[in-house]
ZAMARGU-4260 file (C-alpha; in steps of 0.2 Angstrom, whole numbers, plus 5000, padded with zeros to 4 digits):
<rodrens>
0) 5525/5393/4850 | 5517/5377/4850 | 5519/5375/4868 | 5512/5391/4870 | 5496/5387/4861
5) 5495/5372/4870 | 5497/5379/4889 | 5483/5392/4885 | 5471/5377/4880 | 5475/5368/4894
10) 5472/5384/4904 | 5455/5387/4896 | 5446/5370/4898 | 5436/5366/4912 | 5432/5353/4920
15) 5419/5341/4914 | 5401/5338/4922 | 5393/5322/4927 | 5378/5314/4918 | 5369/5315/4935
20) 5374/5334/4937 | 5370/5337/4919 | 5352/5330/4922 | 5349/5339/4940 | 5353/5356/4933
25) 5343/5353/4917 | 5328/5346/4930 | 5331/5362/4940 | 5327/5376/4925 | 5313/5363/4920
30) 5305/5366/4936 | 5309/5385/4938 | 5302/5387/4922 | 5287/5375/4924 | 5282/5384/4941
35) 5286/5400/4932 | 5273/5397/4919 | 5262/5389/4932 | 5261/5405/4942 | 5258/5414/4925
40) 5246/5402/4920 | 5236/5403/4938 | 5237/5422/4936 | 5231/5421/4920 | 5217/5409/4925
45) 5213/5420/4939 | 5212/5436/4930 | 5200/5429/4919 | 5190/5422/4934 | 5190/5437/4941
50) 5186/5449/4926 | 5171/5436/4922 | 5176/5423/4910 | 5168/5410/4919 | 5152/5420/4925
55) 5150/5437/4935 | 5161/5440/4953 | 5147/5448/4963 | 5150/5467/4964 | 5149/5473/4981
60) 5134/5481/4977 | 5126/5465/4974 | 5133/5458/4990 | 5124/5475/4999 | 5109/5465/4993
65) 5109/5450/4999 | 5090/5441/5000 | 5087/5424/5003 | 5070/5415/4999 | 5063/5416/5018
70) 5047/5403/5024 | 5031/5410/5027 | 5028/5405/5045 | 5010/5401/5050 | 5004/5403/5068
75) 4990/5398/5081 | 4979/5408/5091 | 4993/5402/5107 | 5009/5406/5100 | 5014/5390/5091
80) 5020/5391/5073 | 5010/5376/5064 | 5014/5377/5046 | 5024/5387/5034 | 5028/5389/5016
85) 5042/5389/5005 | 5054/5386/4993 | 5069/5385/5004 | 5064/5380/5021 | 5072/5397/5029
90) 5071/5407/5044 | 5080/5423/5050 | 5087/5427/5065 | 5098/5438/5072 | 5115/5433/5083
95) 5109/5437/5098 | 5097/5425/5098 | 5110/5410/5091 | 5117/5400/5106 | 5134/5405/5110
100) 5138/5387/5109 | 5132/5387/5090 | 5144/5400/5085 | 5159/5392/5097 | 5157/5375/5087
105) 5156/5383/5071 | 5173/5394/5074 | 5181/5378/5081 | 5178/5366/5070 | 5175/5376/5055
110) 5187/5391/5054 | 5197/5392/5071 | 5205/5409/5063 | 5189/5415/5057 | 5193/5432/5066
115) 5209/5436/5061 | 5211/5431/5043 | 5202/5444/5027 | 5191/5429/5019 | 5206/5418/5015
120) 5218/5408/5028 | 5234/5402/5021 | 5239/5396/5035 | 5224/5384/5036 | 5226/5379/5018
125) 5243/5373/5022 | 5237/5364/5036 | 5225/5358/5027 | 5238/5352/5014 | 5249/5342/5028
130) 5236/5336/5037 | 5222/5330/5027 | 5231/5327/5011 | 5247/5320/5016 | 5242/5314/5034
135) 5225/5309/5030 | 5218/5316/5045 | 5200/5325/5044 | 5198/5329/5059 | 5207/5346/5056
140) 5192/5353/5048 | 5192/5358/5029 | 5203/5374/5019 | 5189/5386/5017 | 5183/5399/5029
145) 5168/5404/5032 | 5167/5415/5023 | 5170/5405/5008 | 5158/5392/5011 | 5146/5407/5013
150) 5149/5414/4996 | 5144/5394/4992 | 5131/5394/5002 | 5126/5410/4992 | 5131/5405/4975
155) 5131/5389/4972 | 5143/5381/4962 | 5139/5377/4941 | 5145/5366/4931 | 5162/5369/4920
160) 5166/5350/4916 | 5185/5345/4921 | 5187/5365/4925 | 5174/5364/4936 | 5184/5363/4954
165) 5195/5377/4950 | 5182/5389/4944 | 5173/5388/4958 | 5185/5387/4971 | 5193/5405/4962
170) 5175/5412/4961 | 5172/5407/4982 | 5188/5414/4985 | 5187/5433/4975 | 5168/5432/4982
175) 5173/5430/5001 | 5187/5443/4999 | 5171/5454/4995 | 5159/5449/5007 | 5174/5454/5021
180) 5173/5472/5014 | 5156/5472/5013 | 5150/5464/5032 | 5156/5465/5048 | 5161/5448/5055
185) 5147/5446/5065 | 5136/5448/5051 | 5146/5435/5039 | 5142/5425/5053 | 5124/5428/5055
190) 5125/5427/5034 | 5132/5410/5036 | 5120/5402/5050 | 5104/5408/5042 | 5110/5399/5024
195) 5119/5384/5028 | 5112/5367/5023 | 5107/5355/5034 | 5099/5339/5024 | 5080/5337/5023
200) 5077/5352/5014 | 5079/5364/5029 | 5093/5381/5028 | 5100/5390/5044 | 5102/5385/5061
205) 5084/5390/5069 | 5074/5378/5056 | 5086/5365/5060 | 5087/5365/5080 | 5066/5366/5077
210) 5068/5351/5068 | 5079/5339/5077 | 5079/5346/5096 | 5059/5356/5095 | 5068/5372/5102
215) 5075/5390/5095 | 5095/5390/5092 | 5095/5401/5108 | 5091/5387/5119 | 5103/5375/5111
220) 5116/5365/5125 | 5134/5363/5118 | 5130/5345/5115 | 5116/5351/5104 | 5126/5364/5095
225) 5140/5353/5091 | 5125/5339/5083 | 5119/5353/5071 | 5137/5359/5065 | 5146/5342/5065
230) 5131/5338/5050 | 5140/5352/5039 | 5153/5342/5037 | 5143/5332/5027 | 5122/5333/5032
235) 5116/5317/5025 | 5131/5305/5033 | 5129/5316/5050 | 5109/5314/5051 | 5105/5313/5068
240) 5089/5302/5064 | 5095/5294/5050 | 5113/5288/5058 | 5114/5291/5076 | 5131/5283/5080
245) 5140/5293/5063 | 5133/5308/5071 | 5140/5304/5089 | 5154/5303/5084 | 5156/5319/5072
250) 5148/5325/5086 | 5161/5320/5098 | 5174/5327/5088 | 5167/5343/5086 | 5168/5345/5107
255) 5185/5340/5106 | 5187/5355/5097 | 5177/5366/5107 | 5189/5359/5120 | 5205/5365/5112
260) 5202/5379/5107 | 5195/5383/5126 | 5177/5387/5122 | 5173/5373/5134 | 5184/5364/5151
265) 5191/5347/5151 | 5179/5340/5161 | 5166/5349/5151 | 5169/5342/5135 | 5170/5324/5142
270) 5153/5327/5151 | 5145/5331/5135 | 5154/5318/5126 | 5146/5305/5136 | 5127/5312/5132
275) 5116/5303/5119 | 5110/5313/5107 | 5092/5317/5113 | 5085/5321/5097 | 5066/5329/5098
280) 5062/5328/5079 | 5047/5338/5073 | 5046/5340/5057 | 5035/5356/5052 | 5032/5360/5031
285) 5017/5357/5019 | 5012/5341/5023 | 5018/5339/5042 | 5011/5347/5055 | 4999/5348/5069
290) 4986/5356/5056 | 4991/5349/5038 | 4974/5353/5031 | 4970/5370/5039 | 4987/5375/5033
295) 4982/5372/5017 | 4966/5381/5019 | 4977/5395/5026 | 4986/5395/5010 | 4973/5395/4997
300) 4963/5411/5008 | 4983/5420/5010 | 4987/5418/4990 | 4970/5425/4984 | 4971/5440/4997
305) 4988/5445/4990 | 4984/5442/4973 | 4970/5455/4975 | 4977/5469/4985 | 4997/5467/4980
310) 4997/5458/4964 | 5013/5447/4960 | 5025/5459/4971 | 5022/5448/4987 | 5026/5431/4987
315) 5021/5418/5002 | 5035/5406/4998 | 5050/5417/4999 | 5047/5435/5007 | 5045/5427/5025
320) 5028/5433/5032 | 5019/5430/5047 | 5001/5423/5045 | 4990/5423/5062 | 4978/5411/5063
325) 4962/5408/5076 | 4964/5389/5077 | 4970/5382/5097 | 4986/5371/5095 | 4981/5362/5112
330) 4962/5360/5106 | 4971/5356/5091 | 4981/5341/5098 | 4966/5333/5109 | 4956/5333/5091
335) 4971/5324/5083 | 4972/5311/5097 | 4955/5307/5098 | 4954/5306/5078 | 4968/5293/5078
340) 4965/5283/5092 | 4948/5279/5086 | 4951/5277/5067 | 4964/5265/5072 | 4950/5252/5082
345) 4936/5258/5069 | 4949/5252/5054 | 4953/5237/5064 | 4934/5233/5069 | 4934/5237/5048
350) 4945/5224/5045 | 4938/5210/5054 | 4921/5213/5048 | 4926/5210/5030 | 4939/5196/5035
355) 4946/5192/5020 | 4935/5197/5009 | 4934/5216/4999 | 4922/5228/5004 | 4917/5231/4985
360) 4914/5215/4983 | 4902/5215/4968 | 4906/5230/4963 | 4922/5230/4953 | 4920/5245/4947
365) 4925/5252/4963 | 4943/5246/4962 | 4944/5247/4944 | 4940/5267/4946 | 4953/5269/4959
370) 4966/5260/4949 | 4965/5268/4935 | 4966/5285/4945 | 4979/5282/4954 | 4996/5292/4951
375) 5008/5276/4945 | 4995/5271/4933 | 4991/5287/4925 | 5012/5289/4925 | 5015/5277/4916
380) 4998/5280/4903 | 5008/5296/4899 | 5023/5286/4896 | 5013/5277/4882 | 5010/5259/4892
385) 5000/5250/4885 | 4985/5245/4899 | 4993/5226/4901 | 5011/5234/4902 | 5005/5246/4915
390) 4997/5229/4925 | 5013/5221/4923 | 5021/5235/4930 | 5009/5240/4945 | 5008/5221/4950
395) 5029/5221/4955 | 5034/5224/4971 | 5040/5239/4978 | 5045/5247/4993 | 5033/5261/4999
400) 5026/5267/5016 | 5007/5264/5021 | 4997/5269/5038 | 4997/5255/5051 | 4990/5256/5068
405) 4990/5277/5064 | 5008/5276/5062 | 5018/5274/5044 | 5025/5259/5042 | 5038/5254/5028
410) 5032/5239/5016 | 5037/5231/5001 | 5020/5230/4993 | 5014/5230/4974 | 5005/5246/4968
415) 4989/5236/4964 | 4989/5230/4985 | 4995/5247/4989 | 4976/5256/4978 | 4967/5240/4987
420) 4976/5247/5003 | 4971/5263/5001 | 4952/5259/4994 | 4948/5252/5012 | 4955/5264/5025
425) 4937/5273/5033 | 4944/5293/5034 | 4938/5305/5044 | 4935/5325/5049 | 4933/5334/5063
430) 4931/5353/5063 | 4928/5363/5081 | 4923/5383/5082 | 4917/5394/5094 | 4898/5400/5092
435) 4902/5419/5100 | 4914/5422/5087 | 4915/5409/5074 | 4934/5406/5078 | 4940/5389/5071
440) 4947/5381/5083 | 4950/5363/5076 | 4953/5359/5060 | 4956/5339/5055 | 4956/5336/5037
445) 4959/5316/5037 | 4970/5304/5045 | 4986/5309/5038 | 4989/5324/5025 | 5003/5314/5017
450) 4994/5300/5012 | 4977/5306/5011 | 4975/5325/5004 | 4955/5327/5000 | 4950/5338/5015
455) 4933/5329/5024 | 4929/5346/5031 | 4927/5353/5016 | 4921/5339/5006 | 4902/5336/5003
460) 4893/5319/5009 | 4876/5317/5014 | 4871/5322/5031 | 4859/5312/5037 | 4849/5314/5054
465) 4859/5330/5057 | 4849/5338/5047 | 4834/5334/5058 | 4835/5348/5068 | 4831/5364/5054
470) 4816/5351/5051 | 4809/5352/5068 | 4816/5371/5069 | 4804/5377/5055 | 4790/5367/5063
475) 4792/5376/5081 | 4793/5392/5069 | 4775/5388/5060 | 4766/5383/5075 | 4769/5364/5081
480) 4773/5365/5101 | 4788/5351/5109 | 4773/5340/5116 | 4763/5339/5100 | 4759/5321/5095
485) 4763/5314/5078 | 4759/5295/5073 | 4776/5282/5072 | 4767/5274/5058 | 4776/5269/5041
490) 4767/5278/5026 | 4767/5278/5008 | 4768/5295/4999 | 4763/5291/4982 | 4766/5307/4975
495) 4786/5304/4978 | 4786/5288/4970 | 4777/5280/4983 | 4791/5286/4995 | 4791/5277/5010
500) 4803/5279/5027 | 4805/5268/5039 | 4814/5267/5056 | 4830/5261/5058 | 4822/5249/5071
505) 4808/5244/5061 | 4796/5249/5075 | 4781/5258/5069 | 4770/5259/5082 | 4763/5273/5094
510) 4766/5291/5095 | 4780/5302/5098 | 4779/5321/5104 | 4787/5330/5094 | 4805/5331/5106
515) 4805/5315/5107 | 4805/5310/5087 | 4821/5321/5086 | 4830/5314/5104 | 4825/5297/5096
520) 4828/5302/5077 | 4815/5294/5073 | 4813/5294/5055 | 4795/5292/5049 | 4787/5307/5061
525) 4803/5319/5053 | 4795/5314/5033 | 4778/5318/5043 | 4785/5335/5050 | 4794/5340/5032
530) 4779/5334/5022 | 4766/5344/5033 | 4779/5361/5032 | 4785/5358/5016 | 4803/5354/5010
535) 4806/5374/5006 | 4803/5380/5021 | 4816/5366/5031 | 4827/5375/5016 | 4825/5392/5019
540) 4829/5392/5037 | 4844/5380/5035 | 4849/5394/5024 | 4849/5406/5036 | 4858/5395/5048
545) 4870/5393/5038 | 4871/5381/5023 | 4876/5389/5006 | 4875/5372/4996 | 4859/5369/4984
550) 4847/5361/4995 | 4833/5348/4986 | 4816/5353/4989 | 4808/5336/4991 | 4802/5327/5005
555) 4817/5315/5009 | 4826/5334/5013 | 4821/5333/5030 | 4830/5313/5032 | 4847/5321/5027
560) 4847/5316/5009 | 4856/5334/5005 | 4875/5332/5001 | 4884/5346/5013 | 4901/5347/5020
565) 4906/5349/5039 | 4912/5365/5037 | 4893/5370/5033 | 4886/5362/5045 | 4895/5365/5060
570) 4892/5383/5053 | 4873/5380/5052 | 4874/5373/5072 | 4880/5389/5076 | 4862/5398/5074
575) 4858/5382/5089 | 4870/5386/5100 | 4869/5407/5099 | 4849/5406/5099 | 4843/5411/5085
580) 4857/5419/5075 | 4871/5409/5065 | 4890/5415/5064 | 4901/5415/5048 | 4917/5408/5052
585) 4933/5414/5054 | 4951/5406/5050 | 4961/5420/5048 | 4967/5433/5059 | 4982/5443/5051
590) 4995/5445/5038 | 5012/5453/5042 | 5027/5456/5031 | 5045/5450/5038 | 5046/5466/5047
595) 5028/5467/5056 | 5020/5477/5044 | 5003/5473/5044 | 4997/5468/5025 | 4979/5464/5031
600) 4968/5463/5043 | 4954/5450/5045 | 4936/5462/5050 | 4928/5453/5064 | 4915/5439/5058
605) 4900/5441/5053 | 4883/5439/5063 | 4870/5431/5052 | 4854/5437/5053 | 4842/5426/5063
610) 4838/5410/5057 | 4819/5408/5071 | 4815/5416/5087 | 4822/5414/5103 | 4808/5405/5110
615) 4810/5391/5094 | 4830/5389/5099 | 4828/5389/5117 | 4815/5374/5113 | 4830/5366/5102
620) 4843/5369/5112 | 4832/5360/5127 | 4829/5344/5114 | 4846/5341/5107 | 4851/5343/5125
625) 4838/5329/5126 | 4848/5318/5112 | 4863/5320/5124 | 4854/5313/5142 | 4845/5298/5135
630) 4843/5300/5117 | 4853/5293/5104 | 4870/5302/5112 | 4867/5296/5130 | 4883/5286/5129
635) 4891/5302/5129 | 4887/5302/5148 | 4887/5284/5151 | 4904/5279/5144 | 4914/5293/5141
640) 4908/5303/5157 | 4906/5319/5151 | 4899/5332/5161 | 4901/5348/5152 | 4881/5352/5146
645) 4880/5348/5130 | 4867/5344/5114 | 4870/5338/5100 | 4863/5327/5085 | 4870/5308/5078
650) 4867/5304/5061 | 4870/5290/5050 | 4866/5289/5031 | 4859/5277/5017 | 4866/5258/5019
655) 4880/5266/5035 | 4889/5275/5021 | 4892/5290/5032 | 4892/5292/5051 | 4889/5310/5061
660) 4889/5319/5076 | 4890/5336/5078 | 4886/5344/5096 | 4889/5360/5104 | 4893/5369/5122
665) 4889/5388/5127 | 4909/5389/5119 | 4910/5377/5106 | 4900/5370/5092 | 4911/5355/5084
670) 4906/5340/5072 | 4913/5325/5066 | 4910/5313/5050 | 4920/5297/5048 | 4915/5288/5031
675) 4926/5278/5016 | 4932/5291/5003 | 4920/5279/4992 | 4904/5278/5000 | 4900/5260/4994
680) 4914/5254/5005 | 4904/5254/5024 | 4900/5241/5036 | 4886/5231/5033 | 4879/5232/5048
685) 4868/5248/5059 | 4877/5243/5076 | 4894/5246/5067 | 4891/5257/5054 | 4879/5271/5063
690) 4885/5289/5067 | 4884/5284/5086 | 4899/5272/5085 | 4909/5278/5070 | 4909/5299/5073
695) 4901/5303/5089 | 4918/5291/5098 | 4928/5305/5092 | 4921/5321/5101 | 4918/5312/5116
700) 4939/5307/5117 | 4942/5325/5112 | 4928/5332/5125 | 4936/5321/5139 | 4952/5331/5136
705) 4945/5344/5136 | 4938/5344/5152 | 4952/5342/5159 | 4960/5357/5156 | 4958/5372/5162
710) 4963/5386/5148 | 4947/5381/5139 | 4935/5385/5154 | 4923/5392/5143 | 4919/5376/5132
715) 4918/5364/5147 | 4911/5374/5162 | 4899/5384/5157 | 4878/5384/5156 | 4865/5384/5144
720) 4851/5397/5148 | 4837/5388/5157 | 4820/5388/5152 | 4811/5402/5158 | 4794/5397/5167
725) 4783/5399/5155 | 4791/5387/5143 | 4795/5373/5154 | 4780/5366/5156 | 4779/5367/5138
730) 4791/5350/5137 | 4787/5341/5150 | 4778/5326/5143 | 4783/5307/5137 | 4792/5306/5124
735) 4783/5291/5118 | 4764/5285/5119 | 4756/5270/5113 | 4741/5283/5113 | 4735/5298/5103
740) 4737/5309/5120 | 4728/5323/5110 | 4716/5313/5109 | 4703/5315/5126 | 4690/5300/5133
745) 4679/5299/5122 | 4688/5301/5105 | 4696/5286/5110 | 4680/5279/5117 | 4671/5282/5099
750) 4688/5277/5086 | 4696/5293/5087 | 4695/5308/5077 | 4687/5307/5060 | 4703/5300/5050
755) 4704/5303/5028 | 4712/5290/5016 | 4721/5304/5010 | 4725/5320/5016 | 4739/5334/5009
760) 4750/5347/5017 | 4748/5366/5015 | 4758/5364/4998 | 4746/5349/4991 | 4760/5339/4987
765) 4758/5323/4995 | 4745/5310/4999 | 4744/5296/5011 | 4736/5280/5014 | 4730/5275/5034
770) 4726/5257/5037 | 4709/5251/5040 | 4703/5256/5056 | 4706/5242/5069 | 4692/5246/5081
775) 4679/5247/5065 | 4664/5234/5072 | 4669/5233/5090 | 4658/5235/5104 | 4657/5250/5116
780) 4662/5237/5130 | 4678/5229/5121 | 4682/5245/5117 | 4685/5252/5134 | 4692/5238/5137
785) 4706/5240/5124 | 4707/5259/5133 | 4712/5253/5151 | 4721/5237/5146 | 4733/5248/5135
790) 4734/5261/5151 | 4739/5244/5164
</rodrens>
């Protein structure tokens, strides 16, 4: 019986297990149930991702939808895009019009089984798992498809603290899925290369091959295309401009691709390889540009036009419109040259005038004032600085860039250096139209929009001697003749505060007809000529011409004293140049929506009504041809050799503050200021400081470009009308005379004409002394004498 028992016990016991067996089948449920509640946790996790938990899946509704903020693009009267608008630096375009070679580098570096996976490639992941993770290879490219990154690119990620990859990696992949249902592949594709990011605040292929190659996508080489794609990988390391030899490289790679997945040969991939980058960079936003400060005036004339006719429902930042403009991009480019390659020997003649001294020396006030105003000291005002804090601050070194030679130029300056820098650079503008039309052609607001912003076309200084011209206009309209006489001598108008002009060359002697006082400019026969038609008929006819600002109606009117911007008066010239009748100008053209619907249309300029007769502009236009062929613009034909017909006027203000030129064609009316933003910073002296060597430099390097061209025929090559007959002989006479010619024999013979102490003009507003009479006592012999010695 015992045995018994004790057989079956043997029988039933088993063997016993190992301690290493007992841990390795305990380790084994430990993992089968670990991966089991892992899998439930990740489906857990993902329903909730997917039902919203973490923020709303797009709905495919939503992805029906799809809008991206999309630049307003800004065009020339030729064709070239010159400015846009945005909030993401965007442009559209279809497929057909990406290079193949954009779209072989993408698919071979980016998702070689784009077209055969549904949003999600497991397969790649697992490569991606082995190669990059365990292998440490990049070069296979990253686990997301395309269409993943798109639902990035789309919706970009938030922030969920340490859930944060997870989320969004769930939310990209539920969101691709959709987009797959939703679009084609094709138009995942073109989704993808109109969004992606490239660095420097540009989105989608077109913006970037304009910016670093200055050509559309369609034109892109495969070396090109595998530049822009390699930078996705990661677009500030892979900055063609910013690291070159990184972006080889990446770029390099990226062919090697191309090469394996037979989108190129062997012995294509190697030639492209051995390529240099060839980068064109152009950048094009709101403060680059061929026309910076047009673009802007584009954009203040565009917003107000929308506001008025559509209200808030159509934005110029996001909803991609097409703005035509009238400006010339080539006419623009000869302007921009001949603007910076003067101001750069002008600010360089600056500089060596002053030495090493300030130009506001003895007046503090003038630094003071643009320290104070400066944007790092009212910064740190706001910040609650006190004023020697703020100087302790602004008097550190720091890196910035300034303008150098016309170029920017990184320097580690102070702030207080950097406002002294600033207070010293002479600015300038230039603004070209044609007269027919009043078409802008040429718009240059300053030397550089991104360092200087106030816009000297539009900004008011006064004008000096080219306001001459409306002074001798209003005196051919009320009866003077070109060959009328008028005494050079200095007076003393005692009802204007014993007022007394005088000639920039001090000479007070003779007479002067009256073309010749405006080919000379001469200063005290214009007071003469404003005093004897009075101050408010000059401003009435300039009025017509063109100038809208309040005009002063005193005497020193006619010596340029009024403060007017370019914009006017170029304006005002075109009453010159059309004979007669003024033409409001005209910068835009059109407005279209993203899809050529027109949204306005500019009307044709208007004709102003006319500002004197023919016969009176015929008479002007023949002078201020005169200031061109030997007046105070001659060295437009003696060192720059134009030979376009032109006129024109020079003018140069109070002390050099400001220098003018404005002159005109048949085609083209343009003018020129060049001045400091401060007016009491100048050069000291008339030979640097006047209009004829500071403005008038400018339009004859832009005129020499000009006539060079053919496309433009109708600024360089074509005629004023001639003087009919019966007007010719009308101007022909001296400009100069030491002798009253008005005057016959005998007048001369006896003292001339009965003279008063004091005499008034038609409005009895001035009075004027003459100096004793010279020839009082002398005898009838010694004075023929005088007579024929002075003819010798």
């Amino acid at each position: 019986m015992n045995r018994r028992n004790n057989n079956k016990q043997y029988k039933d016991k088993k063997p016993s297990k190992s301690r290493g067996q007992r841990f390795r089948y305990w380790l084994l449920k430990a993992l089968i149930k670990l991966f089991i509640a892992g899998v439930a946790f990740m489906g857990a996790f993902l329903f909730l991702v997917y039902i919203g938990l973490f923020g709303k899946i797009p709905t495919t509704n939503e992805l029906h939808r799809i809008t991206n903020h999309t630049a307003s693009e800004v065009y020339s009267s030729d064709g070239e895009m010159i400015g846009k608008y945005f909030i993401e630096n965007r442009r559209h375009i279809e497929n057909q019009s990406i290079s193949e070679h954009v779209i072989h580098a993408l698919i071979a570096t980016e998702d070689s089984r784009f077209f055969e996976h549904k949003g999600l490639d497991y397969i790649s992941m697992g490569r991606v798992l082995v190669h990059s993770v365990l292998l440490g290879d990049r070069s296979q490219g990253g686990g997301s498809t395309i269409s993943q990154q798109l639902a990035k690119n789309l919706y970009p990620r938030r922030d969920y603290k340490f859930l944060s990859l997870p989320v969004n990696k769930s939310r990209e992949m539920f969101t691709a899925a959709r987009l797959e249902e939703v679009y084609s592949k094709a138009e995942i594709l073109n989704l993808y290369l109109n969004t992606v990011p490239f660095g420097e605040n540009i989105y989608g292929i077109e913006v970037a091959a304009n910016r670093f190659f200055s050509k559309s996508s369609s034109e892109l080489a495969p070396h090109e295309a595998a530049t822009l794609v390699g930078m996705l990988a990661a677009n500030t390391r892979y900055n063609p401009r910013l690291h070159p030899e990184e972006s080889r490289q990446r770029r390099n790679i990226v062919l090697k691709r191309m090469v394996e997945q037979e989108f190129l040969t062997e012995e294509q991939g190697k030639l492209y390889q051995e390529k240099p980058l060839e980068l064109d960079y152009r950048v094009l936003d709101h403060n680059d540009g061929p026309a910076p400060y047009f673009v802007e005036h584009i954009r203040i004339q565009v917003e107000r036009i929308l506001d008025e006719q559509y209200g808030d429902s159509i934005s110029i930042y996001e909803d991609g419109l097409k703005i035509y403009t009238t400006l010339d991009s080539r006419l623009q480019h000869y302007a921009n040259q001949a603007v910076k390659d003067h101001l750069v020997r002008l600010q360089n003649e600056f500089d060596a005038h002053w030495k090493n001294r300030n130009p506001w020396e003895g007046h503090p006030e003038i630094f003071v004032s643009a320290l104070t105003k400066s944007h790092r000291y009212q910064t740190l005002g706001k910040k609650g600085f006190t004023e020697t804090e703020i100087m302790q601050e602004m008097e550190k070194p720091v890196k910035m860039f300034i303008l150098e030679d016309g170029e920017e130029k990184k320097v580690e300056m102070s702030p207080v250096d950097s406002v002294a820098w600033a207070v010293r650079q002479l600015q300038a503008g230039f603004l070209a139209v044609d007269p027919a039309d009043g078409r802008v052609l040429v718009w240059v607001g300053g030397p550089n929009f991104k360092f200087f912003q106030y816009d000297h076309v539009l900004s008011k200084r006064q004008v000096g001697s080219t306001f001459k011209p409306f002074v001798y206009a209003t005196a051919l309209e009320e009866g003077y003749e070109p060959c009328d006489y008028i005494s050079n001598e200095r007076r003393v108008y005692k009802r204007y505060d014993d007022w007394s002009p005088a000639n920039s060359d001090d000479e007070h002697e003779g007479y002067y007809s009256l073309q010749g006082a405006l080919i000379h400019s001469v200063n005290t026969v214009t007071a003469e000529l404003t005093m004897d038609v009075g101050a408010h008929d000059v401003a009435d006819i300039a009025r017509k011409a063109g100038i809208e600002s309040d005009l002063p109606d005193v005497p020193s009117l006619g010596l340029g004293t009024a403060n007017l911007s370019l914009y006017e008066m170029v304006r005002a010239y075109t009453a010159f140049a059309n004979y007669g009748n003024g033409t409001e100008l005209q910068s835009l053209v059109r407005i279209e929506d993203a899809n050529g619907k027109v949204l306005y249309q500019a009307p044709p300029a208007r004709l102003r009504d006319a500002a004197f007769e023919e016969r009176t502009a015929r008479f002007m236009v023949h002078m201020l041809q005169g200031v061109v062929e030997r007046g105070t613009a001659r060295s437009l034909r003696d060192i720059y050799g134009i030979r376009s017909e032109l006129a024109g006027k020079t003018g140069t203000t109070q002390n050099n503050a400001d220098g003018w030129f404005i002159g005109f064609s048949p085609g083209l009316v343009a003018g020129v200021w060049v001045g400091a933003e401060n007016p009491a910073i100048r050069f000291r002296s008339m030979a640097l400081g006047q209009g004829a060597h500071t403005a008038l430099p400018i339009f004859g390097r832009f005129m020499q470009k000009v006539e060079k061209v053919s496309f433009q025929s109708g600024i360089g090559r074509r005629s004023f009308y001639p003087l009919p007959e019966s007007l010719i002989a009308e101007t022909d006479c001296p400009d100069y005379s030491e002798e009253d010619p008005d005057l016959n024999f005998f007048e001369r013979l006896f003292g001339g004409k009965k003279q008063k102490k004091e005499s008034e003009d038609t409005s009895g507003n001035r009075e004027q002394e003459k100096e004793p009479d010279e020839d009082k006592g002398k005898s009838l012999l010694d004075r023929m004498k005088d007579i024929f010695r002075k003819k010798d």
